[in-house]
C-alpha positions in Angstrom: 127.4 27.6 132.3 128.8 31.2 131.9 127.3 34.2 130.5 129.4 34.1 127.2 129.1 30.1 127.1 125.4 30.7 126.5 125.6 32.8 123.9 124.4 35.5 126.1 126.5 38.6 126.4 128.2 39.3 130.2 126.8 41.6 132.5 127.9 45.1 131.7 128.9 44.2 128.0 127.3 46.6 126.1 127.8 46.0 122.4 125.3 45.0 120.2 124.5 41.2 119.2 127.4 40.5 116.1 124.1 38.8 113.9 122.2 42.4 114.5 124.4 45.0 113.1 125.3 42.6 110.2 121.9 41.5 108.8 120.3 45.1 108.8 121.4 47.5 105.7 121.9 51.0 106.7 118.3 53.1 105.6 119.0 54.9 102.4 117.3 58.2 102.4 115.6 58.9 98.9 114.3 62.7 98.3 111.2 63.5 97.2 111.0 64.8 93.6 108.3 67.3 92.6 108.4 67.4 89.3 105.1 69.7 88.8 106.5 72.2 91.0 110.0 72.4 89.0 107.6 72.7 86.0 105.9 75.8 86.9 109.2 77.4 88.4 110.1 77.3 84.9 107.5 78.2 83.3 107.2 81.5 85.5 110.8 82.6 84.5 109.9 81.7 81.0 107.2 83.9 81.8 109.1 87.3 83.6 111.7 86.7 80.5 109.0 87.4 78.2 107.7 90.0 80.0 111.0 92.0 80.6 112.0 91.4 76.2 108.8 92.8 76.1 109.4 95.6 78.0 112.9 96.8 76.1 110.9 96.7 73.2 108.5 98.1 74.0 108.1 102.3 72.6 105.6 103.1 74.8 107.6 102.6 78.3 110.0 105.5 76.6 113.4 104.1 78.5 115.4 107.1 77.3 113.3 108.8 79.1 113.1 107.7 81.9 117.1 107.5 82.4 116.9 111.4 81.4 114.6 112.2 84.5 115.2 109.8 87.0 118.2 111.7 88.2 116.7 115.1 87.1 117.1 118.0 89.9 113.1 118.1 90.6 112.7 114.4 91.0 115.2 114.0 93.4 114.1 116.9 95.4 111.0 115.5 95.3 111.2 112.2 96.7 113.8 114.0 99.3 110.4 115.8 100.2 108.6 112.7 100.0 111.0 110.6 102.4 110.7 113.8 105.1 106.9 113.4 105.0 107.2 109.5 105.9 110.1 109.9 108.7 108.0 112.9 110.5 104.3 111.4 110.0 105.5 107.8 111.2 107.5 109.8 114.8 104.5 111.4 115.5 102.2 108.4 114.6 104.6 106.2 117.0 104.4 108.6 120.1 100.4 108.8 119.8 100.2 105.9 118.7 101.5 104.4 122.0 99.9 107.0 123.7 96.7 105.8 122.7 97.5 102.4 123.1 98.2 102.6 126.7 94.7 104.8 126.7 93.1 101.9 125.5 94.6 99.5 128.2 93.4 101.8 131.0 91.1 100.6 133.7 89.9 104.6 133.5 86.9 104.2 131.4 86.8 107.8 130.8 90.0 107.5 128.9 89.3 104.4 127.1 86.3 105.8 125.8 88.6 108.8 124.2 91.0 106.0 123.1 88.0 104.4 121.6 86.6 107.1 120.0 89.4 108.7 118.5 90.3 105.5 116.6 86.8 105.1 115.4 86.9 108.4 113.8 90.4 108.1 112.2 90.0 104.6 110.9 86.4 104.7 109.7 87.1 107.8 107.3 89.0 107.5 104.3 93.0 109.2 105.0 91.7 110.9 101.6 88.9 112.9 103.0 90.8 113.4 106.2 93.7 115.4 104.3 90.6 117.5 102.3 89.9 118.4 105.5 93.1 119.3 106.6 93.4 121.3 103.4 90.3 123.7 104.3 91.7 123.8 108.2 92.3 127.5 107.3 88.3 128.2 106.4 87.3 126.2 109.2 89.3 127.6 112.0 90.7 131.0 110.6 92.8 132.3 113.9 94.4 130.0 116.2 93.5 131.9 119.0 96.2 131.2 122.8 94.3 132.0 126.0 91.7 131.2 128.7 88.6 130.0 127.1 85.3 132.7 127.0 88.0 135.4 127.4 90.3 137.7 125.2 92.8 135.6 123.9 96.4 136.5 124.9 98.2 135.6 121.2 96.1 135.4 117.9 97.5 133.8 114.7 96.1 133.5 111.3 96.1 129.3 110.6 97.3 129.7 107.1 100.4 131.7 108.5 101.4 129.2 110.9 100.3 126.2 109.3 101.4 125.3 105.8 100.8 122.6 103.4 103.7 121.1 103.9 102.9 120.6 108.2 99.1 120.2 107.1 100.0 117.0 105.3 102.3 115.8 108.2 99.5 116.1 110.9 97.3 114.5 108.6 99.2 111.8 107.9 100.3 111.3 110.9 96.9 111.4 113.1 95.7 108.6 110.8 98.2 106.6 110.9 98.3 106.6 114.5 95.3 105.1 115.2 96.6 102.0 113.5 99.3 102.2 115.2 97.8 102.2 118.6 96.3 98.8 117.6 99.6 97.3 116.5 101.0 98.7 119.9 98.0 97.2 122.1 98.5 93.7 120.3 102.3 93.9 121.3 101.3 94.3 124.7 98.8 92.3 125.2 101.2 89.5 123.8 103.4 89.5 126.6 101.7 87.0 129.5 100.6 88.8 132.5 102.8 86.8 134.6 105.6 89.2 133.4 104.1 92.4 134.8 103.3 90.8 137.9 106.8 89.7 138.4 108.4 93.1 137.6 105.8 94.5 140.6 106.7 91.6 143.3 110.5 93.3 142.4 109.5 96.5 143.7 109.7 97.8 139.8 107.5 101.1 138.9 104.9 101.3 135.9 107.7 102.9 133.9 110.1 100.6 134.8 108.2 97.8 134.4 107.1 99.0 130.6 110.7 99.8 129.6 112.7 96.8 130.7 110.0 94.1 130.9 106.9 94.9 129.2 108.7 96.7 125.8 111.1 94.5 125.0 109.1 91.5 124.9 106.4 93.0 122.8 108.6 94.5 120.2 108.9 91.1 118.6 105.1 91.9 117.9 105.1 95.1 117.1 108.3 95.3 114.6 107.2 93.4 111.9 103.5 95.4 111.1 104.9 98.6 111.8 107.4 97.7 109.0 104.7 97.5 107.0 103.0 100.4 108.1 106.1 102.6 107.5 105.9 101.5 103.9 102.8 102.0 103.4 102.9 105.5 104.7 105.6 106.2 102.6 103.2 105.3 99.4 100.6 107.0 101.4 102.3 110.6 100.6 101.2 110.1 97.0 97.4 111.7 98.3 98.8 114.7 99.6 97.9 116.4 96.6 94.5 116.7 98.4 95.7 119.3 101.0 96.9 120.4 98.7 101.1 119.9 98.4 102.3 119.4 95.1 106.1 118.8 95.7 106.6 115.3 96.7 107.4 112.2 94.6 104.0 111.8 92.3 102.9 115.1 92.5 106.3 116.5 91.1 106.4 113.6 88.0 102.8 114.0 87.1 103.3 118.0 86.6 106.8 117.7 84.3 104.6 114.6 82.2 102.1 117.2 82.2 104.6 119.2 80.4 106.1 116.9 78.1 102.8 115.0 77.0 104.5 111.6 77.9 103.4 110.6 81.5 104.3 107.2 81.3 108.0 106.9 81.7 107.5 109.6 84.2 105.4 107.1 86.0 107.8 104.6 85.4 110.7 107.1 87.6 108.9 107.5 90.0 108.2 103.9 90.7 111.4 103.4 90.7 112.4 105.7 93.2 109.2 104.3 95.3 110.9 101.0 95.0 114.3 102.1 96.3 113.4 103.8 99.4 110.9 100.3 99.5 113.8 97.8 99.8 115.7 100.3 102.5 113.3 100.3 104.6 112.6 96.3 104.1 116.3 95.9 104.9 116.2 97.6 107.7 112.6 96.0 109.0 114.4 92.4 108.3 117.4 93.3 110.9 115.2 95.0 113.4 113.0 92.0 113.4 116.1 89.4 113.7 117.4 91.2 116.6 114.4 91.6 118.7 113.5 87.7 117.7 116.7 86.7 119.7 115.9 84.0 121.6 112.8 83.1 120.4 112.4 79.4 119.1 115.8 78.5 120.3 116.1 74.7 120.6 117.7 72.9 123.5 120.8 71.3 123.4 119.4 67.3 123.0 122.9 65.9 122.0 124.7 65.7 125.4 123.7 62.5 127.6 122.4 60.7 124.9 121.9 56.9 124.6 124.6 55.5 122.2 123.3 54.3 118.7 122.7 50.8 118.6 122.3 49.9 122.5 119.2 48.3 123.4 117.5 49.2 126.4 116.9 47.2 129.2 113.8 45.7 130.2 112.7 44.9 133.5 113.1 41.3 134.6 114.2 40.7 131.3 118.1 38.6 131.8 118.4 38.3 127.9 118.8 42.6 127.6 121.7 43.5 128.2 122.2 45.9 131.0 122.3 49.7 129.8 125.7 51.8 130.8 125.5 54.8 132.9 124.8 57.4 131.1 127.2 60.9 131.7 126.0 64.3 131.9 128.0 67.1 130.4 129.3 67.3 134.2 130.9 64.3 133.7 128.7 62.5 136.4 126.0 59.7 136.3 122.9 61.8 134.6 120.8 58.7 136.4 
């Protein structure tokens, strides 16, 4: 008896059996409901409506106020002043910062003891007392003095001349924060496997080049998304620089005009405004540098092409009642078997 006498389908037939495809219903895909969590979504915009009627309402928070000094000429000088003390502290943070970081990684242990101590001064003191500090520089070290050491000095320079509150609060800033970063930049580097360095070396590449087209580019993935944060942070940080003491950034500038007009809240309220614009900029920009260095990463593969048909049983082995399983073609166009 034939193949197709016995019921059995012929060799190389590969459709399913006629009874299979008819006696099973297609699965019907129910979603899951969460009715609790729908619940408290509402109940939390219940909540921020509340709080925002509130708010308008309320004659404390002073709204005409605010819109009267949020624009004023002072406050917007002032948080100009504010966003120069972020964008210099955080260059100068980066460059030590990495700096220190590749200190840290040396087999030297000369130099990773420095590394090591450095960062142990600068992150176990409080970036308060280290701008105090900063602020008495000129009592501590009255003359900078340019020469060979236990000899006349060639230049002398009185440190409050050359150094003002405005550059005192930028190295103070900026050698705390870069002992942070130096840890954020380590991590980055010590993310990327080994295996990559020893590559770039078998390829007759220098330290340099090895660190710039190898070594970098992988670990900025790592180190973007903390030193988003820590540029945001630093730019809150400015707010204690009234300790050196320089009175003309952001908080500073809106805490002396509410000292004048007796009303320091809406004051407060401008300048977290202005806080809270330069905030989503630089959040922005944090979320596109992370997506491009992220390229790449977590990519899946292309599982569609050479696929088994739906609905074609496999094969068994010594099994005559399977029916036989077609070639399967690779994206080449040739047996992928």
């Amino acid at each position: 008896m034939s193949a197709t006498g016995s019921g059995r389908p012929a060799s190389g037939d590969t459709r399913a059996p006629a009874g299979a495809a008819a006696g099973r219903a297609p699965i019907k895909a129910v979603k899951l409901r969460h009715p609790w969590r729908n619940v408290f979504a509402v109940v939390l915009v219940l909540l921020f409506a509340l709080f925002v009627i509130d708010a308008a309402q309320r004659p404390a928070y002073d709204w005409p106020v605010v819109g009267q000094y949020l624009f004023d000429r002072r406050v917007s000088a002032a948080a100009l002043v504010t966003l120069e003390l972020t964008v210099l502290s955080m260059i100068i943070a980066i460059i030590l910062g990495v700096v220190l970081a590749v200190m840290r990684l040396s087999p030297n242990p000369v130099v990773k003891s420095v590394a090591w101590f450095y960062l142990w001064i600068f992150r176990g003191t409080p970036v308060y007392v280290q701008l105090v500090f900063w602020g008495l520089i000129a009592i501590i070290y009255q003359t900078i003095d340019i020469g060979l050491p236990f000899t006349e000095p060639w230049a002398s320079f009185e440190t409050k001349e050359v150094l003002g509150p405005f550059w005192l609060a930028v190295i103070g800033l900026a050698l705390n924060e870069a002992a942070y970063m130096a840890e954020i930049v380590r991590a980055g580097l010590l993310s990327v496997d080994k295996g990559q360095d020893e590559a770039a070396t078998a390829l007759g590449m220098g330290w340099f080049q090895t660190m710039r087209r190898v070594i970098l580019p992988q670990a900025m993935r790592v180190i973007i998304p903390p030193t988003g944060n820590e540029v945001i942070s630093m730019l809150k940080t400015t707010s204690l620089v009234t300790a050196v003491p320089f009175t003309l950034e952001l908080y500073t500038r809106t805490r002396d005009i509410s000292a004048e007009t007796f009303n320091p809240i809406p004051l407060l309220i401008v300048a977290s405004i202005w806080y809270l614009f330069f905030t989503s900029v630089l959040m922005v920009g944090q979320y596109f540098l992370e997506k491009r260095f992220a390229r790449g990463i977590g990519a899946r593969p292309n599982t569609v092409a050479g696929t088994v048909p739906t609905g074609v049983v496999p094969a068994v082995a010594g099994d005559e009642s399977s029916p036989e399983l077609p070639p399967i073609a690779d994206k080449h166009g040739g047996d992928a078997r």
